[in-house]
N, C-alpha and C positions, 0 to 999 in steps of 0.2 A: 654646327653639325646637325643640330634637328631640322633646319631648312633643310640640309642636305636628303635629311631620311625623308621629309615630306617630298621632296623636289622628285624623289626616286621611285616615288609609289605612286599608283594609280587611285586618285582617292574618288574616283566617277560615282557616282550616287551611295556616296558611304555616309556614316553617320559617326561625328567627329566630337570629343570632348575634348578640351585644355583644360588643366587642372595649372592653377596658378597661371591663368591667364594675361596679365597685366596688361601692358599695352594692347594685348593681342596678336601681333604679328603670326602668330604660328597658326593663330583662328581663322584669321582673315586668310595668308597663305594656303590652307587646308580648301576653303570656301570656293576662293579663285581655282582651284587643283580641280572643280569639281564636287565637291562635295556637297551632300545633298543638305543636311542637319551639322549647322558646327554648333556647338553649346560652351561656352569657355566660364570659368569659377574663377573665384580670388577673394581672397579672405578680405582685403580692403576695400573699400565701397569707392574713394577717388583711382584704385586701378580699374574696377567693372567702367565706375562713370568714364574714364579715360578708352575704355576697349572700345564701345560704345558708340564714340563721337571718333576714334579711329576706324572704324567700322562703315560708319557713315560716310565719310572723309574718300572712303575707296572704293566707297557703290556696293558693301555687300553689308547681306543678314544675316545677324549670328544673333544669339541667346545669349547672355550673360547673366550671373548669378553670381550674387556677396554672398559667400560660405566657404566650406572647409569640405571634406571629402566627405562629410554625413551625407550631404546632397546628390555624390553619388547613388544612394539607396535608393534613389527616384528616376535616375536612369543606368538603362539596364540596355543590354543586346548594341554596345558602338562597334564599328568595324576597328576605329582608330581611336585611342586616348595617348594624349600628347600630355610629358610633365615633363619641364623644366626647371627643377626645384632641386633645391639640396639633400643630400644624400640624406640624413635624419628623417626626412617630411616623407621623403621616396619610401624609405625601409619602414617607415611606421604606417604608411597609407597603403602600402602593396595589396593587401586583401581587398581592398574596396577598389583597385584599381583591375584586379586579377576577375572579380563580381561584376566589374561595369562593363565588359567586353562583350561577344558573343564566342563561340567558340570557332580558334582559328584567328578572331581579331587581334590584332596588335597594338602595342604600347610602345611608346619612343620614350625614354629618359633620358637626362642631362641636367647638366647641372653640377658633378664632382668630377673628381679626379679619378683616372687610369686604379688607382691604386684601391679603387673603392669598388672595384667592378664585382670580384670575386664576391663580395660580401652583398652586393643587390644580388646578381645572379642566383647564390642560396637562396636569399629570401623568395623570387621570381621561381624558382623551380620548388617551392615549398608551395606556392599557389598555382598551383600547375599550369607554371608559363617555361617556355620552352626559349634558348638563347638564338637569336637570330643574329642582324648585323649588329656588328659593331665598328665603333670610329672615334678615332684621336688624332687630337691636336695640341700640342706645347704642352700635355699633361692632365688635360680635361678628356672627358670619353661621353659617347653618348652609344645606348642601347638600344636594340629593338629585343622584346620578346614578343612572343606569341604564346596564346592560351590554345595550350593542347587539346588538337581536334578530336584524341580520340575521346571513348567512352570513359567519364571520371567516376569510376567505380574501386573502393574501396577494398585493395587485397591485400592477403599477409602473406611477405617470403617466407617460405618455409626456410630458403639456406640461401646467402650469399654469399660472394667470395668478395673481400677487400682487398684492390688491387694492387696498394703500395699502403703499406706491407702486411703481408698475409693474415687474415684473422676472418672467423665466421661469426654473423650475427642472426639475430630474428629482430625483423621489423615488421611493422604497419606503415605500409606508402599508399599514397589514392593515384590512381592513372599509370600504372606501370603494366608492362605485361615483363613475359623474361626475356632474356637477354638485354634490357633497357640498360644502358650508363646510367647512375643516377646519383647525383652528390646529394649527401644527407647532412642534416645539421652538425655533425661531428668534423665536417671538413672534406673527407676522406670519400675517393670516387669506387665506389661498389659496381659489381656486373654480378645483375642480377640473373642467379642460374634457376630458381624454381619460382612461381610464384602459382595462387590459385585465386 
C-alpha cells in the first residue's frame, strides 16, 4: 500500500524522509519517483548498513541515518515523510513526524490494522495534519495526511455544537477557523460555530 501512495504522487524535486527505513525500498522507490533529497532512519545499524548497499545496488543516493525520531529535529521543511511502522511507534512519534514536514507536506503510514485508523487519525489531526487517502487490504490500512496549509494560530471556541449527541463545550484548538469538523481527544466530532 505505501508503494501504491508513492507510485500515485508526483515526488519531482521533493525532499523525502523514511522513518524506519530498513531495507529501504520506499527510499529508493521515492528517489527513482524523482525525488530530489531522500533521507531514510532506522534504529538498527545492519538495516541503515543494508539501505545503503541497496541503495547502491539500484544506482541511487539516499542518506541514511542509525537513530529514532530525535533525528528528525535536524530535519525540517520534507514535502513527503514516509513511516511503515507499528501503530505504537506511529502514535508516539506523530509530533516529530507532524514537525518534520513543511506545511501542505504529507506523510504516508502503514504498518497496522483498519481498526487502528481512527486512533492515528486523532492523534494526526491533534498535530495539525489533516486526513487524506486512505487504503486497505485483508485488514492492514495505510494513510496519508497532510499538514494543514492554513495559518496554525492558536484560537478559543467560544461555543461548539457536538454533533452526536448534543452537548456544548469550551475549548482551545490550534488551526481551526468556524464551521471546521474537528474530532477532539474525547472521540466525539464537533462543528465548530464561533471561533476567534
Amino acid at each position: 500500500m505505501m508503494l501504491r501512495l508513492i507510485l500515485d504522487s508526483d515526488m519531482t524535486g521533493s525532499k523525502v524522509i523514511d522513518m524506519g527505513t530498513g531495507t529501504a525500498i520506499l527510499a529508493i522507490l521515492a528517489k527513482m519517483r524523482g525525488a530530489d533529497k531522500v533521507t531514510g532512519i532506522d534504529i538498527e545499524q545492519d538495516a541503515t548498513d543494508n539501505a545503503l548497499e541497496n541503495a547502491r545496488l539500484n544506482n541511487v543516493e539516499i542518506e541514511v541515518h542509525t537513530g529514532d525520531a530525535r533525528l528528525l529535529d535536524n530535519l525540517r521543511d520534507a514535502d513527503y515523510l514516509l513511516a511503515n511502522i507499528n501503530r505504537n511507534v506511529l502514535l508516539g512519534d506523530m509530533a516529530s513526524y507532524a514537525a518534520s514536514v513543511k506545511s501542505g507536506g504529507r506523510i504516508f503510514l502503514s504498518g497496522f490494522y483498519e481498526a487502528d485508523v481512527p486512533m492515528l487519525l486523532e492523534e494526526a489531526l491533534h498535530h495539525g495534519l489533516e486526513s487524506g487517502r486512505r487504503l486497505s487490504d485483508n485488514g492492514w490500512a495505510a494513510l496519508e495526511v497532510i499538514k494543514n496549509s492554513r495559518a496554525t494560530v492558536k484560537k478559543t471556541i467560544i461555543g461548539c455544537k457536538r454533533l452526536y449527541p448534543a452537548a456544548y463545550t469550551r475549548q482551545s484548538i490550534v488551526g481551526i477557523t468556524a464551521g471546521d469538523d474537528v474530532l477532539l481527544c474525547s472521540g466525539g466530532y464537533f462543528n465548530i460555530l464561533y471561533a476567534k
